[in-house]
N, C-alpha and C positions, 0 to 999 in steps of 0.2 A: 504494500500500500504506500501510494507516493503523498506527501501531505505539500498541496497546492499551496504556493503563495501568492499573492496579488504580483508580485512581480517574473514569476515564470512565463515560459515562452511555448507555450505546448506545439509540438509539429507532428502531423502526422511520419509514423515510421515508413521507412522507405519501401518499405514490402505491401505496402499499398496506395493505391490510387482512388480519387473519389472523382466523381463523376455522375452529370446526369443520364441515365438509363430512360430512353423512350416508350422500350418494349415495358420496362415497369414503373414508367409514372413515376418515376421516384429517383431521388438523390441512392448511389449505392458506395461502394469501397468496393475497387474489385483487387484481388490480390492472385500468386499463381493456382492456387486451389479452386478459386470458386467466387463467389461475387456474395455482400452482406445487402440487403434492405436499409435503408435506415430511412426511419421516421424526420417529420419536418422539424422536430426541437433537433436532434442528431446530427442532421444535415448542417442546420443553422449556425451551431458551435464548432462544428468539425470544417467548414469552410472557411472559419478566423483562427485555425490551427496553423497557423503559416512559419511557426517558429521564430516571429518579428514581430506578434502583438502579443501583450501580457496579457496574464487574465483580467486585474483589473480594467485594463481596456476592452476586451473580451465581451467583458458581463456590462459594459458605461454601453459599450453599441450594440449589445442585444437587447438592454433596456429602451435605448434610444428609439431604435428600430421598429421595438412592437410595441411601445407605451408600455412598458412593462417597468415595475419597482421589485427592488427585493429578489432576483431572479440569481444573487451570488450563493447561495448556500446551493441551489439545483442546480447549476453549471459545475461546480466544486462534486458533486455529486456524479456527473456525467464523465467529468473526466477521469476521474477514479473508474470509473466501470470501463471505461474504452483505455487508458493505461492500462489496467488487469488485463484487458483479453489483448493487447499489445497493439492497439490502431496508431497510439500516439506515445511519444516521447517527452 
């Protein structure tokens, strides 16, 4: 378990790639095994995974973006779960 700071830089690992998918409607992560879904909060935070904007910039333009407050404890939440299965660094 990685413990997030406001000032980390999450980047997706090099072992995969995200992308929009037409045939499924949807933002996906394709890597050499096989291709993940991800949901529209998933997509949203994993597309500012650039390894040049921190979290707290991260969670300022996700709030920004969808009028959204208070949205830094669930993005802190998400990146833990996508670190764990190895999407991001």
């Amino acid at each position: 378990m990685t413990a997030w700071t406001d000032d980390a830089q999450p980047a997706l690992t090099s072992m995969y790639r995200m992308q929009w998918e037409e045939a499924q409607q949807c933002h996906v992560l394709l890597f050499p095994e096989g291709m993940i879904k991800l949901n529209g909060p998933a997509a949203e935070i994993l597309q500012r995974c650039d390894g040049k904007t921190s979290v707290s910039a991260l969670v300022a333009d996700l709030e920004h973006t969808f009028g959204e407050s208070d949205l830094h404890a669930d993005v802190l939440e998400f990146l833990e779960q996508a670190h764990g299965r190895h999407w991001i660094r």
